[in-house]
C-alpha positions in Angstrom: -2.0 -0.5 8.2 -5.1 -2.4 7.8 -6.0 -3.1 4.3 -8.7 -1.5 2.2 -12.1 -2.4 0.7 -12.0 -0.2 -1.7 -9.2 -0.9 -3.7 -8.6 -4.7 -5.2 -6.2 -7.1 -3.1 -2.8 -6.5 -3.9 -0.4 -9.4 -4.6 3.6 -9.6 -5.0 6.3 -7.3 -4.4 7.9 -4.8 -6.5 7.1 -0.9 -7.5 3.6 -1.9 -8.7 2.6 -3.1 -6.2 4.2 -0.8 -3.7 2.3 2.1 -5.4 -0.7 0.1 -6.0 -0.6 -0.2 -1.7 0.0 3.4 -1.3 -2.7 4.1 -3.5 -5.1 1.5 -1.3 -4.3 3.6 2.0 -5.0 6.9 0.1 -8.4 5.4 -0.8 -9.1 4.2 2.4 -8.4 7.6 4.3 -10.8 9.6 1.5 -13.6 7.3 0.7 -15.6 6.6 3.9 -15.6 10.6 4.2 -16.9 10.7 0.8 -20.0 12.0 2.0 -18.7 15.0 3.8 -16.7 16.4 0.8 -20.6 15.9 -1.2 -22.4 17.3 1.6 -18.9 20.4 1.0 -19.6 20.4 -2.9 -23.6 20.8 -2.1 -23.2 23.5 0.0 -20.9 25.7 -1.7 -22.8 24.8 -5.1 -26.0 26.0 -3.3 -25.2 29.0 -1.1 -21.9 31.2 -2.0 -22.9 34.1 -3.9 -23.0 32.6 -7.6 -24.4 29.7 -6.2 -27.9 28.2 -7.0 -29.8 29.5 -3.7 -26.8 32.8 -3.0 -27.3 32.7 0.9 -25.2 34.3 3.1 -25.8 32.5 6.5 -25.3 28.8 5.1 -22.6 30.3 3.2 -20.7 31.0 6.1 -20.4 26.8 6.2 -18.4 26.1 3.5 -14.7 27.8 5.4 -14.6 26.0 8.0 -15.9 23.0 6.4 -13.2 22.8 3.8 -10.3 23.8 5.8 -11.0 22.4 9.4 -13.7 19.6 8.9 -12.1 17.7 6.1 -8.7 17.8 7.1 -9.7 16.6 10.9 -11.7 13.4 8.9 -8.9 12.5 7.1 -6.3 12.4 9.7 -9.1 11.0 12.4 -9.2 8.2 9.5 -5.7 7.7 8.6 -4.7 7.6 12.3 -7.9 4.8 12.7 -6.5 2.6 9.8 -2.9 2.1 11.6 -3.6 2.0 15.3 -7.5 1.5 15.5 -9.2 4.2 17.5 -6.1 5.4 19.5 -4.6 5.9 16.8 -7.4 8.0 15.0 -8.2 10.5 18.0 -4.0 11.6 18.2 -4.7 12.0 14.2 -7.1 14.2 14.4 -5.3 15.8 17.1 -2.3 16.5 15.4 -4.2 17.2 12.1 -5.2 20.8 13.8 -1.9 21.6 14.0 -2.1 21.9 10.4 -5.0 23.6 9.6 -4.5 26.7 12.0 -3.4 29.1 10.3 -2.8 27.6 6.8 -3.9 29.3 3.8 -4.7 26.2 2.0 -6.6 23.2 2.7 -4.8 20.7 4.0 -5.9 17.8 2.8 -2.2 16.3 1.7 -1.0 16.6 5.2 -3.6 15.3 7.2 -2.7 12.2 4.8 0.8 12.7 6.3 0.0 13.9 9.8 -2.5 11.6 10.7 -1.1 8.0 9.9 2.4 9.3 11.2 1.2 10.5 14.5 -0.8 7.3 14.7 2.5 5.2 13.9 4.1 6.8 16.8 1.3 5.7 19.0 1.5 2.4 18.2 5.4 2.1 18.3 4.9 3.4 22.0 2.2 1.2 23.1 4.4 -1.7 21.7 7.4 -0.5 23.8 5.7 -0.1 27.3 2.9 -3.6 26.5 3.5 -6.0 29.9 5.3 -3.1 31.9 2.7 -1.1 33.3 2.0 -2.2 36.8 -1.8 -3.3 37.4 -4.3 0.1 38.0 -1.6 2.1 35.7 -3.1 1.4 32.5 -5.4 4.1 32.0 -3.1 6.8 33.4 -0.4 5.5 30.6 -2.9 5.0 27.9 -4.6 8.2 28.5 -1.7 10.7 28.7 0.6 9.2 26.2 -1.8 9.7 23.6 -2.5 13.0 24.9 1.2 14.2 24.9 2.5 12.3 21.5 -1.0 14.2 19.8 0.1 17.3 21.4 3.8 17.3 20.2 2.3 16.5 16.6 0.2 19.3 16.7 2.9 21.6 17.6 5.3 19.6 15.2 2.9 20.4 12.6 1.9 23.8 12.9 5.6 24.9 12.7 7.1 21.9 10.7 5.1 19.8 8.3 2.2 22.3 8.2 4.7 25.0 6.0 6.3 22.5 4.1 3.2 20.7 2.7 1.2 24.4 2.2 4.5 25.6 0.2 4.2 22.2 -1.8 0.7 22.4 -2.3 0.8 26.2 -3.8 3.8 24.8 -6.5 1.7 21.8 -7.6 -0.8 24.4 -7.9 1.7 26.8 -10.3 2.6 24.2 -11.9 -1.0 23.0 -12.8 -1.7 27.0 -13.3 1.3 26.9 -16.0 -0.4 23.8 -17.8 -3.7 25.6 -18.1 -2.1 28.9 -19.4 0.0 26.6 -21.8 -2.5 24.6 -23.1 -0.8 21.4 -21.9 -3.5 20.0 -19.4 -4.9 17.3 -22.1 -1.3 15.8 -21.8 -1.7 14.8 -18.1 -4.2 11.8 -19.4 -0.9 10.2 -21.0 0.0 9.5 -17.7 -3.7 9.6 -15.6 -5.3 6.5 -17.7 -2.7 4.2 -18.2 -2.1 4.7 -14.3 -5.8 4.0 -13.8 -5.8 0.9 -15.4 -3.4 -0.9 -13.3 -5.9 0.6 -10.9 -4.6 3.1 -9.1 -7.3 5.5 -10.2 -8.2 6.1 -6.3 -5.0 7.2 -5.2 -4.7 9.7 -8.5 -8.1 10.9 -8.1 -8.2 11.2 -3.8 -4.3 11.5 -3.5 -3.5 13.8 -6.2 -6.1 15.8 -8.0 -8.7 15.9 -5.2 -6.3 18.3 -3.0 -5.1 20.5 -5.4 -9.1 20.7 -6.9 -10.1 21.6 -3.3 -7.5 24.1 -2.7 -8.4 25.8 -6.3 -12.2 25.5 -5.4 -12.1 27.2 -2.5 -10.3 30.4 -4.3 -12.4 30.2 -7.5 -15.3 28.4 -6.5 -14.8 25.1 -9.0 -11.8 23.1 -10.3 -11.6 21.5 -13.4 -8.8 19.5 -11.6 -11.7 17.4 -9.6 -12.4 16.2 -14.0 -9.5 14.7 -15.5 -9.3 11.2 -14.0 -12.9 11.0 -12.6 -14.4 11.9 -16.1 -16.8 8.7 -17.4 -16.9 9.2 -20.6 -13.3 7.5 -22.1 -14.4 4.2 -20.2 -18.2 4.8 -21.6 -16.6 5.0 -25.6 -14.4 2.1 -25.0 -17.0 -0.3 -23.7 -19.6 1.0 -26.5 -16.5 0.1 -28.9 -16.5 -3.2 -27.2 -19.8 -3.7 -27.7 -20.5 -2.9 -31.6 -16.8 -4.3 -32.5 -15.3 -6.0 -30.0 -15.0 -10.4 -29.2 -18.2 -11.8 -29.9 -17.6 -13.4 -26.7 -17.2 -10.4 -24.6 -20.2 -8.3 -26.1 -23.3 -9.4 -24.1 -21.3 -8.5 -21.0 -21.1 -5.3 -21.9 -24.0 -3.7 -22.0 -24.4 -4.3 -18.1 -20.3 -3.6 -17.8 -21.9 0.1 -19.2 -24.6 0.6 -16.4 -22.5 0.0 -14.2 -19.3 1.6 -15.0 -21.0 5.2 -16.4 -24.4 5.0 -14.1 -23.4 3.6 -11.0 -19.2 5.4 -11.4 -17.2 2.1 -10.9 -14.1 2.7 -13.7 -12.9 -0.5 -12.4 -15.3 -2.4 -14.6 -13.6 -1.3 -17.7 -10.2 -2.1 -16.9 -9.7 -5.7 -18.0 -11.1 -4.9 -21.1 -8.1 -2.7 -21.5 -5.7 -5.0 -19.7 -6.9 -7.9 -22.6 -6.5 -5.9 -25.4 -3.0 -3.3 -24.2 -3.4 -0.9 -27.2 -6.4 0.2 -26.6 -4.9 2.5 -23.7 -4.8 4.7 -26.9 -8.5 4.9 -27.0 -9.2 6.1 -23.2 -5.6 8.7 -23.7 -7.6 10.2 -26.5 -10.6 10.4 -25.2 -9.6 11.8 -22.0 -7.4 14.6 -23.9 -9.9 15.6 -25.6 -12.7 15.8 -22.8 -10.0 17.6 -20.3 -9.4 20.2 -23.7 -13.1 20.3 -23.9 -13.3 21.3 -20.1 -10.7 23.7 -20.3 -12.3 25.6 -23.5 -15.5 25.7 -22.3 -14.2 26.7 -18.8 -16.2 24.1 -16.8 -15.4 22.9 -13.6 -16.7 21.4 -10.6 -17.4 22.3 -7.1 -16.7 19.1 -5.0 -14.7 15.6 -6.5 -17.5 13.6 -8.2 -17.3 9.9 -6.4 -18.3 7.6 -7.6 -17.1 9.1 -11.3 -20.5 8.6 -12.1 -22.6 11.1 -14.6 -25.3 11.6 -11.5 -22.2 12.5 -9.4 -21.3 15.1 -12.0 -24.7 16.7 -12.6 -24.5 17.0 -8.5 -21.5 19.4 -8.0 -21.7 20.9 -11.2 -21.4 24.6 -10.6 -24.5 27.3 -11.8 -23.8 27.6 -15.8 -21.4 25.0 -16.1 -23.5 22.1 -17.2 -23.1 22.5 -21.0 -19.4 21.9 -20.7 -19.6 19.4 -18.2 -22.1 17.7 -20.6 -20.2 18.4 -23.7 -16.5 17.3 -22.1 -17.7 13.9 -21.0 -19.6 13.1 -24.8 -17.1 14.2 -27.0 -14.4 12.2 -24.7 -16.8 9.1 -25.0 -17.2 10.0 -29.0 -13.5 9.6 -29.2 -12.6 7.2 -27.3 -15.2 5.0 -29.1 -13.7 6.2 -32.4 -10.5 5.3 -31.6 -11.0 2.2 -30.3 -13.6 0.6 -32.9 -10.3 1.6 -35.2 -8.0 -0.1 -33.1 -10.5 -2.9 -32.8 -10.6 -3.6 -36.9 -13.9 -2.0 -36.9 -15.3 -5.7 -36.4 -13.6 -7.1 -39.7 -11.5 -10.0 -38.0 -14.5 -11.1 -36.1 -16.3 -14.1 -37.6 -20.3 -13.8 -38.4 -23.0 -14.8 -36.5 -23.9 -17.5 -38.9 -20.0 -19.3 -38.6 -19.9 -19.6 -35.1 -21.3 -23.5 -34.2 -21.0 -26.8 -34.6 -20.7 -28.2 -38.3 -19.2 -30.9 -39.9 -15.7 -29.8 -39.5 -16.4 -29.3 -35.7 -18.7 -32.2 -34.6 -17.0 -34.4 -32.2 -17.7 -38.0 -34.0 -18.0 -40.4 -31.6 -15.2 -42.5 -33.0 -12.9 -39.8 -32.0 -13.8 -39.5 -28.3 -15.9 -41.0 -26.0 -17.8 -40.3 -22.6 -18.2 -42.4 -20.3 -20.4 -42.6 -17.1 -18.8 -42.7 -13.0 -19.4 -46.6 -13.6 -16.8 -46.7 -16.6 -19.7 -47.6 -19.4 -19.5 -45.1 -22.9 -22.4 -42.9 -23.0 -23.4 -43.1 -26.5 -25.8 -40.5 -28.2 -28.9 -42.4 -29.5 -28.8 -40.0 -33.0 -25.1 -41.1 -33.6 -25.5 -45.0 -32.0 -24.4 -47.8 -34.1 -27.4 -49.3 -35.6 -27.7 -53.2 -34.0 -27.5 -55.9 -37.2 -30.6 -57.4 -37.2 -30.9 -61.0 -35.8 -31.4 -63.8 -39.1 -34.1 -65.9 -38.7 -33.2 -69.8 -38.4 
Protein backbone atom coordinates (compact mmCIF):
# COMPACT_ATOMS: atom_id res chain seq x y z
CA UNK A 1 0.00 0.00 0.00
CA UNK A 2 1.03 3.46 -0.71
CA UNK A 3 1.41 5.54 2.28
CA UNK A 4 -0.93 8.29 3.52
CA UNK A 5 -0.94 12.09 3.85
CA UNK A 6 -3.06 12.25 6.31
CA UNK A 7 -1.74 10.53 9.02
CA UNK A 8 2.06 11.43 10.37
CA UNK A 9 4.99 9.14 8.97
CA UNK A 10 5.25 6.09 10.90
CA UNK A 11 8.69 4.83 12.18
CA UNK A 12 9.92 1.35 13.77
CA UNK A 13 8.38 -1.82 14.20
CA UNK A 14 6.28 -3.26 16.78
CA UNK A 15 2.24 -3.22 17.75
CA UNK A 16 2.38 0.61 17.67
CA UNK A 17 3.33 1.09 14.89
CA UNK A 18 1.51 -1.81 13.20
CA UNK A 19 -1.83 -0.21 14.39
CA UNK A 20 -0.62 3.21 13.90
CA UNK A 21 -0.16 1.79 9.85
CA UNK A 22 -3.55 0.29 9.84
CA UNK A 23 -4.94 3.25 11.15
CA UNK A 24 -3.00 5.39 8.11
CA UNK A 25 -4.70 3.07 5.43
CA UNK A 26 -8.09 3.53 7.19
CA UNK A 27 -7.57 7.33 6.86
CA UNK A 28 -6.49 7.23 3.55
CA UNK A 29 -9.53 5.11 2.16
CA UNK A 30 -12.19 7.70 4.14
CA UNK A 31 -10.68 11.09 3.87
CA UNK A 32 -10.45 12.06 0.21
CA UNK A 33 -14.26 11.02 0.20
CA UNK A 34 -14.81 13.27 2.92
CA UNK A 35 -16.83 15.34 0.97
CA UNK A 36 -19.32 12.88 -0.22
CA UNK A 37 -20.22 11.62 3.38
CA UNK A 38 -20.83 15.98 4.05
CA UNK A 39 -22.60 16.41 0.89
CA UNK A 40 -24.69 12.64 2.75
CA UNK A 41 -24.98 14.52 6.17
CA UNK A 42 -26.36 17.78 4.24
CA UNK A 43 -28.80 16.13 2.51
CA UNK A 44 -30.43 13.95 4.92
CA UNK A 45 -30.09 17.02 7.58
CA UNK A 46 -31.98 19.08 4.92
CA UNK A 47 -34.68 16.85 3.24
CA UNK A 48 -35.94 13.64 5.21
CA UNK A 49 -39.08 14.43 6.89
CA UNK A 50 -37.76 16.02 10.27
CA UNK A 51 -35.24 17.61 8.36
CA UNK A 52 -34.74 21.51 7.93
CA UNK A 53 -36.36 21.86 4.26
CA UNK A 54 -38.75 18.02 4.73
CA UNK A 55 -38.72 17.23 0.87
CA UNK A 56 -39.66 14.30 -0.45
CA UNK A 57 -37.96 14.16 -3.94
CA UNK A 58 -34.36 15.10 -2.65
CA UNK A 59 -35.12 12.84 0.05
CA UNK A 60 -35.29 9.96 -2.10
CA UNK A 61 -31.14 10.77 -2.30
CA UNK A 62 -30.06 9.93 0.84
CA UNK A 63 -30.68 5.58 0.32
CA UNK A 64 -28.86 5.05 -2.26
CA UNK A 65 -26.31 7.47 -1.32
CA UNK A 66 -25.52 5.90 1.96
CA UNK A 67 -25.73 2.35 1.10
CA UNK A 68 -24.39 2.19 -2.67
CA UNK A 69 -22.46 5.53 -3.22
CA UNK A 70 -20.28 5.41 -0.17
CA UNK A 71 -19.45 1.94 -0.04
CA UNK A 72 -18.45 1.95 -3.99
CA UNK A 73 -15.91 5.18 -2.91
CA UNK A 74 -14.41 3.44 -0.31
CA UNK A 75 -13.58 0.25 -2.05
CA UNK A 76 -12.79 2.31 -5.49
CA UNK A 77 -10.21 4.06 -2.98
CA UNK A 78 -8.92 1.23 -1.08
CA UNK A 79 -8.39 -0.84 -4.28
CA UNK A 80 -6.55 2.66 -5.82
CA UNK A 81 -4.08 2.90 -2.71
CA UNK A 82 -2.65 -0.87 -3.33
CA UNK A 83 -2.69 -1.44 -7.06
CA UNK A 84 -3.17 2.21 -8.55
CA UNK A 85 -6.16 2.43 -10.82
CA UNK A 86 -6.52 -1.26 -11.66
CA UNK A 87 -6.61 -1.95 -8.59
CA UNK A 88 -9.40 0.64 -7.68
CA UNK A 89 -12.02 -0.18 -10.61
CA UNK A 90 -11.99 -4.32 -9.37
CA UNK A 91 -12.62 -2.55 -5.80
CA UNK A 92 -15.42 -0.90 -6.59
CA UNK A 93 -16.41 -3.86 -8.54
CA UNK A 94 -16.32 -6.17 -5.90
CA UNK A 95 -17.63 -3.62 -3.37
CA UNK A 96 -21.34 -4.13 -5.07
CA UNK A 97 -21.21 -7.39 -4.14
CA UNK A 98 -21.66 -6.15 -0.83
CA UNK A 99 -24.05 -3.65 -0.88
CA UNK A 100 -26.93 -5.60 -2.78
CA UNK A 101 -29.01 -6.69 -0.76
CA UNK A 102 -27.47 -5.79 2.75
CA UNK A 103 -29.46 -4.17 5.33
CA UNK A 104 -26.70 -2.18 6.55
CA UNK A 105 -24.28 0.12 5.13
CA UNK A 106 -21.35 -1.33 4.28
CA UNK A 107 -18.81 0.80 4.96
CA UNK A 108 -16.45 -1.89 7.12
CA UNK A 109 -16.35 -4.15 4.12
CA UNK A 110 -15.72 -2.14 1.40
CA UNK A 111 -12.61 -1.39 3.70
CA UNK A 112 -12.12 -5.25 3.44
CA UNK A 113 -13.40 -5.87 -0.09
CA UNK A 114 -11.81 -3.28 -1.85
CA UNK A 115 -7.94 -3.46 -0.85
CA UNK A 116 -8.35 -7.40 -0.88
CA UNK A 117 -9.72 -7.65 -4.32
CA UNK A 118 -7.13 -5.04 -5.33
CA UNK A 119 -4.29 -7.34 -3.66
CA UNK A 120 -5.32 -10.08 -5.77
CA UNK A 121 -4.95 -8.03 -8.83
CA UNK A 122 -1.67 -7.10 -8.21
CA UNK A 123 -0.42 -10.63 -7.13
CA UNK A 124 -1.71 -11.63 -10.72
CA UNK A 125 -0.22 -8.99 -12.73
CA UNK A 126 3.10 -9.84 -10.83
CA UNK A 127 2.75 -13.53 -11.81
CA UNK A 128 2.01 -13.17 -15.62
CA UNK A 129 4.64 -9.49 -15.99
CA UNK A 130 7.21 -10.54 -19.13
CA UNK A 131 4.95 -13.52 -20.28
CA UNK A 132 2.41 -12.13 -22.38
CA UNK A 133 3.36 -12.33 -25.95
CA UNK A 134 3.49 -8.83 -27.79
CA UNK A 135 -0.42 -7.48 -28.92
CA UNK A 136 -1.75 -9.71 -25.74
CA UNK A 137 -1.55 -7.14 -23.25
CA UNK A 138 -4.71 -5.55 -23.36
CA UNK A 139 -6.73 -8.78 -23.83
CA UNK A 140 -4.87 -10.10 -20.33
CA UNK A 141 -5.13 -6.80 -18.60
CA UNK A 142 -8.63 -6.24 -19.53
CA UNK A 143 -10.30 -9.58 -18.64
CA UNK A 144 -8.31 -10.46 -15.65
CA UNK A 145 -9.51 -7.58 -13.93
CA UNK A 146 -12.77 -8.17 -15.16
CA UNK A 147 -12.98 -11.83 -13.96
CA UNK A 148 -10.90 -11.46 -10.43
CA UNK A 149 -13.73 -8.21 -9.82
CA UNK A 150 -16.39 -10.49 -10.79
CA UNK A 151 -15.43 -13.51 -8.54
CA UNK A 152 -15.17 -10.79 -5.60
CA UNK A 153 -18.40 -9.65 -6.24
CA UNK A 154 -19.88 -12.91 -6.09
CA UNK A 155 -17.47 -13.85 -3.13
CA UNK A 156 -18.92 -11.06 -1.44
CA UNK A 157 -22.42 -11.08 -1.79
CA UNK A 158 -22.51 -14.65 -0.35
CA UNK A 159 -19.34 -14.63 1.82
CA UNK A 160 -17.86 -11.57 3.36
CA UNK A 161 -20.98 -9.42 2.62
CA UNK A 162 -23.04 -11.72 5.67
CA UNK A 163 -20.28 -11.93 7.85
CA UNK A 164 -19.35 -8.21 8.03
CA UNK A 165 -23.42 -7.16 8.13
CA UNK A 166 -23.78 -9.85 11.16
CA UNK A 167 -20.66 -8.07 12.72
CA UNK A 168 -21.76 -4.79 12.14
CA UNK A 169 -25.44 -5.31 13.79
CA UNK A 170 -23.40 -6.88 17.20
CA UNK A 171 -21.11 -3.81 17.43
CA UNK A 172 -24.17 -2.09 17.11
CA UNK A 173 -25.96 -4.23 20.24
CA UNK A 174 -23.24 -3.92 21.95
CA UNK A 175 -23.04 -0.03 21.62
CA UNK A 176 -27.08 -0.19 22.05
CA UNK A 177 -26.27 -2.06 25.59
CA UNK A 178 -23.76 0.87 26.55
CA UNK A 179 -26.37 3.53 25.93
CA UNK A 180 -29.14 1.63 27.81
CA UNK A 181 -26.53 1.08 30.61
CA UNK A 182 -25.26 4.26 30.97
CA UNK A 183 -21.68 3.04 30.15
CA UNK A 184 -20.91 5.11 26.86
CA UNK A 185 -18.75 7.90 28.86
CA UNK A 186 -16.42 4.92 29.56
CA UNK A 187 -15.37 4.39 25.92
CA UNK A 188 -13.21 7.78 26.17
CA UNK A 189 -10.83 5.66 28.66
CA UNK A 190 -9.80 3.99 25.79
CA UNK A 191 -10.78 6.62 22.58
CA UNK A 192 -8.29 9.54 23.95
CA UNK A 193 -5.43 7.92 25.06
CA UNK A 194 -5.59 5.98 21.60
CA UNK A 195 -5.92 9.42 19.93
CA UNK A 196 -2.96 10.64 21.31
CA UNK A 197 -0.57 8.26 19.88
CA UNK A 198 -2.55 9.39 16.92
CA UNK A 199 -4.58 7.00 15.75
CA UNK A 200 -7.68 9.24 16.15
CA UNK A 201 -8.38 8.64 12.21
CA UNK A 202 -8.51 5.10 12.18
CA UNK A 203 -10.97 5.34 15.56
CA UNK A 204 -13.02 7.92 14.19
CA UNK A 205 -13.18 6.66 10.09
CA UNK A 206 -12.54 2.86 11.03
CA UNK A 207 -14.63 2.48 14.02
CA UNK A 208 -17.25 4.87 14.97
CA UNK A 209 -17.88 6.39 11.55
CA UNK A 210 -19.53 2.89 10.30
CA UNK A 211 -21.46 1.95 13.12
CA UNK A 212 -22.70 6.09 13.30
CA UNK A 213 -23.70 5.60 9.62
CA UNK A 214 -25.52 2.48 10.06
CA UNK A 215 -27.46 3.96 13.23
CA UNK A 216 -28.15 7.26 11.15
CA UNK A 217 -29.66 5.84 8.57
CA UNK A 218 -32.32 3.94 11.02
CA UNK A 219 -32.73 6.90 13.38
CA UNK A 220 -31.69 9.74 11.40
CA UNK A 221 -28.49 10.92 13.75
CA UNK A 222 -25.76 9.05 15.82
CA UNK A 223 -24.32 10.22 18.74
CA UNK A 224 -21.56 7.62 17.79
CA UNK A 225 -20.24 10.18 14.86
CA UNK A 226 -19.36 12.50 18.70
CA UNK A 227 -17.18 10.71 20.95
CA UNK A 228 -13.72 10.86 19.38
CA UNK A 229 -14.37 13.75 16.96
CA UNK A 230 -15.78 16.07 19.85
CA UNK A 231 -13.28 19.42 20.10
CA UNK A 232 -13.90 20.41 23.22
CA UNK A 233 -11.35 18.00 25.59
CA UNK A 234 -8.42 19.28 23.29
CA UNK A 235 -9.98 23.03 23.50
CA UNK A 236 -9.90 22.80 27.74
CA UNK A 237 -6.49 21.32 27.74
CA UNK A 238 -4.83 23.91 25.52
CA UNK A 239 -6.83 26.80 27.43
CA UNK A 240 -5.16 24.97 30.59
CA UNK A 241 -1.94 25.29 28.85
CA UNK A 242 -2.36 28.59 28.27
CA UNK A 243 -3.36 30.26 31.71
CA UNK A 244 -1.12 27.49 33.70
CA UNK A 245 0.98 25.75 31.71
CA UNK A 246 5.28 26.27 30.75
CA UNK A 247 5.81 29.84 30.38
CA UNK A 248 7.63 28.61 27.38
CA UNK A 249 4.84 26.86 25.70
CA UNK A 250 2.11 29.52 26.33
CA UNK A 251 2.44 31.99 23.37
CA UNK A 252 2.10 28.94 21.11
CA UNK A 253 -0.97 28.26 22.27
CA UNK A 254 -3.20 30.54 21.53
CA UNK A 255 -2.68 29.84 17.70
CA UNK A 256 -2.34 25.82 18.66
CA UNK A 257 -6.36 26.83 19.69
CA UNK A 258 -7.43 28.31 16.27
CA UNK A 259 -6.26 25.77 14.85
CA UNK A 260 -7.05 22.73 16.62
CA UNK A 261 -10.99 23.89 17.69
CA UNK A 262 -11.54 26.25 14.41
CA UNK A 263 -9.84 24.67 11.69
CA UNK A 264 -10.56 20.59 13.54
CA UNK A 265 -6.90 19.36 13.48
CA UNK A 266 -6.73 17.32 17.14
CA UNK A 267 -3.33 16.54 16.08
CA UNK A 268 -2.08 19.92 17.36
CA UNK A 269 -2.86 19.13 20.85
CA UNK A 270 -1.16 15.95 21.10
CA UNK A 271 2.37 16.69 22.10
CA UNK A 272 1.17 18.76 24.62
CA UNK A 273 -0.23 15.65 26.11
CA UNK A 274 2.73 13.48 25.03
CA UNK A 275 5.08 16.18 27.23
CA UNK A 276 3.20 16.14 30.13
CA UNK A 277 1.58 11.98 30.17
CA UNK A 278 -0.88 12.69 33.13
CA UNK A 279 -2.70 14.97 31.60
CA UNK A 280 -4.50 12.14 29.46
CA UNK A 281 -6.63 12.50 32.64
CA UNK A 282 -7.81 15.90 31.62
CA UNK A 283 -9.02 14.99 27.83
CA UNK A 284 -10.62 11.26 29.66
CA UNK A 285 -12.67 13.55 31.74
CA UNK A 286 -13.55 15.90 29.57
CA UNK A 287 -14.59 13.56 26.93
CA UNK A 288 -16.77 11.43 29.57
CA UNK A 289 -18.39 14.01 30.46
CA UNK A 290 -19.23 15.67 26.90
CA UNK A 291 -20.29 11.96 25.56
CA UNK A 292 -22.70 11.85 29.06
CA UNK A 293 -23.79 15.19 28.11
CA UNK A 294 -24.67 14.01 24.55
CA UNK A 295 -26.33 11.07 25.72
CA UNK A 296 -28.67 13.05 28.31
CA UNK A 297 -29.52 15.61 26.13
CA UNK A 298 -30.11 13.01 23.31
CA UNK A 299 -28.04 14.94 20.67
CA UNK A 300 -26.63 13.46 17.80
CA UNK A 301 -25.37 14.02 14.43
CA UNK A 302 -26.36 13.35 10.97
CA UNK A 303 -23.07 12.80 9.06
CA UNK A 304 -19.16 12.40 10.87
CA UNK A 305 -17.97 16.00 11.49
CA UNK A 306 -14.35 16.07 9.68
CA UNK A 307 -12.34 17.96 10.36
CA UNK A 308 -13.64 17.72 14.27
CA UNK A 309 -14.04 21.17 13.96
CA UNK A 310 -17.00 23.27 15.79
CA UNK A 311 -18.11 24.64 12.07
CA UNK A 312 -18.17 20.92 11.02
CA UNK A 313 -20.52 20.28 13.94
CA UNK A 314 -22.98 23.19 13.53
CA UNK A 315 -23.04 21.64 9.74
CA UNK A 316 -24.59 18.09 10.34
CA UNK A 317 -26.21 18.92 13.45
CA UNK A 318 -29.68 17.54 13.19
CA UNK A 319 -33.07 20.09 13.52
CA UNK A 320 -33.32 20.61 17.54
CA UNK A 321 -30.19 19.21 18.43
CA UNK A 322 -27.95 22.23 18.65
CA UNK A 323 -28.37 22.99 22.40
CA UNK A 324 -26.82 19.66 23.24
CA UNK A 325 -24.35 19.59 20.66
CA UNK A 326 -23.43 23.07 21.98
CA UNK A 327 -23.69 22.19 25.58
CA UNK A 328 -21.70 18.55 25.21
CA UNK A 329 -18.63 20.18 23.56
CA UNK A 330 -18.51 23.27 26.49
CA UNK A 331 -18.91 21.44 29.41
CA UNK A 332 -16.30 18.69 27.97
CA UNK A 333 -13.85 21.74 27.39
CA UNK A 334 -14.99 23.20 31.06
CA UNK A 335 -13.62 19.99 32.40
CA UNK A 336 -11.09 19.12 30.72
CA UNK A 337 -9.57 22.63 31.48
CA UNK A 338 -10.50 22.00 35.20
CA UNK A 339 -8.76 19.04 35.38
CA UNK A 340 -5.84 19.89 33.76
CA UNK A 341 -5.04 23.45 35.34
CA UNK A 342 -5.27 20.94 38.61
CA UNK A 343 -2.95 18.61 37.26
CA UNK A 344 -0.90 21.48 36.07
CA UNK A 345 -0.35 23.02 39.85
CA UNK A 346 -2.70 25.65 38.95
CA UNK A 347 0.50 27.71 37.74
CA UNK A 348 2.20 27.52 41.38
CA UNK A 349 5.61 25.80 40.27
CA UNK A 350 5.95 28.19 37.40
CA UNK A 351 8.31 31.11 38.08
CA UNK A 352 7.07 34.97 37.59
CA UNK A 353 7.41 37.05 34.87
CA UNK A 354 9.68 39.26 36.81
CA UNK A 355 12.43 36.10 37.61
CA UNK A 356 12.84 35.00 34.32
CA UNK A 357 16.22 36.89 32.75
CA UNK A 358 19.52 37.58 33.10
CA UNK A 359 20.88 38.84 36.56
CA UNK A 360 23.79 38.66 38.40
CA UNK A 361 23.66 35.05 39.21
CA UNK A 362 23.10 34.32 35.41
CA UNK A 363 25.36 36.77 33.48
CA UNK A 364 27.97 35.02 31.63
CA UNK A 365 31.17 37.11 32.84
CA UNK A 366 33.51 37.24 30.39
CA UNK A 367 36.23 35.66 32.48
CA UNK A 368 34.18 32.57 32.35
CA UNK A 369 33.77 32.13 28.56
CA UNK A 370 34.78 33.72 25.68
CA UNK A 371 33.69 34.20 21.90
CA UNK A 372 35.64 34.31 19.45
CA UNK A 373 35.43 35.32 15.77
CA UNK A 374 36.00 32.64 12.39
CA UNK A 375 39.61 34.27 12.52
CA UNK A 376 40.31 32.98 16.20
CA UNK A 377 40.35 36.71 17.83
CA UNK A 378 37.92 37.00 21.37
CA UNK A 379 35.00 39.10 20.65
CA UNK A 380 34.91 41.18 23.67
CA UNK A 381 31.71 43.33 24.63
CA UNK A 382 32.72 47.03 24.79
CA UNK A 383 30.37 47.49 28.28
CA UNK A 384 32.32 44.51 30.00
CA UNK A 385 36.08 45.43 28.13
CA UNK A 386 39.04 45.70 30.33
CA UNK A 387 39.68 49.36 30.71
CA UNK A 388 43.37 50.06 28.88
CA UNK A 389 45.94 51.61 31.82
CA UNK A 390 46.66 54.81 30.72
CA UNK A 391 50.07 55.54 29.13
CA UNK A 392 52.54 57.67 31.86
CA UNK A 393 53.90 60.58 30.54
CA UNK A 394 57.92 60.54 30.31
Amino acid sequence: MTSSSYTPAVQGQGFKATVQRLGGYLAAMVMPNIGAFIAWGLITALFIPTGWIPNKTLAELVGPMISILLPVLIGYTGGRLVHGQRGAVVGAVATMGLVVGADVPMILGAMIIGPLTAYLLKLFDGLVEDKIRPGFEMLVDNFSAGIIGAAMAIGGVYGIGPVVEWLTKQAGSGVDWLVDKDLLPLTSVLVEPAKVLFLNNAINHGVFGPLGIAEAADKGKSILFMIESNPGPGLGLLLAFMVFGPRALRPSTPAAIIVQFLGGIHEIYFPYVLMKPKLILAVIAGGAAGVGTFMITGAGLVATPSPGSIFAYLAVTPKGDYFGVILGIVIAAAVSFAVASALLGFGRGEPPADAVGPDEETVVRPDEERVVRPDGQPVVDPDNAPSKPAKQEV
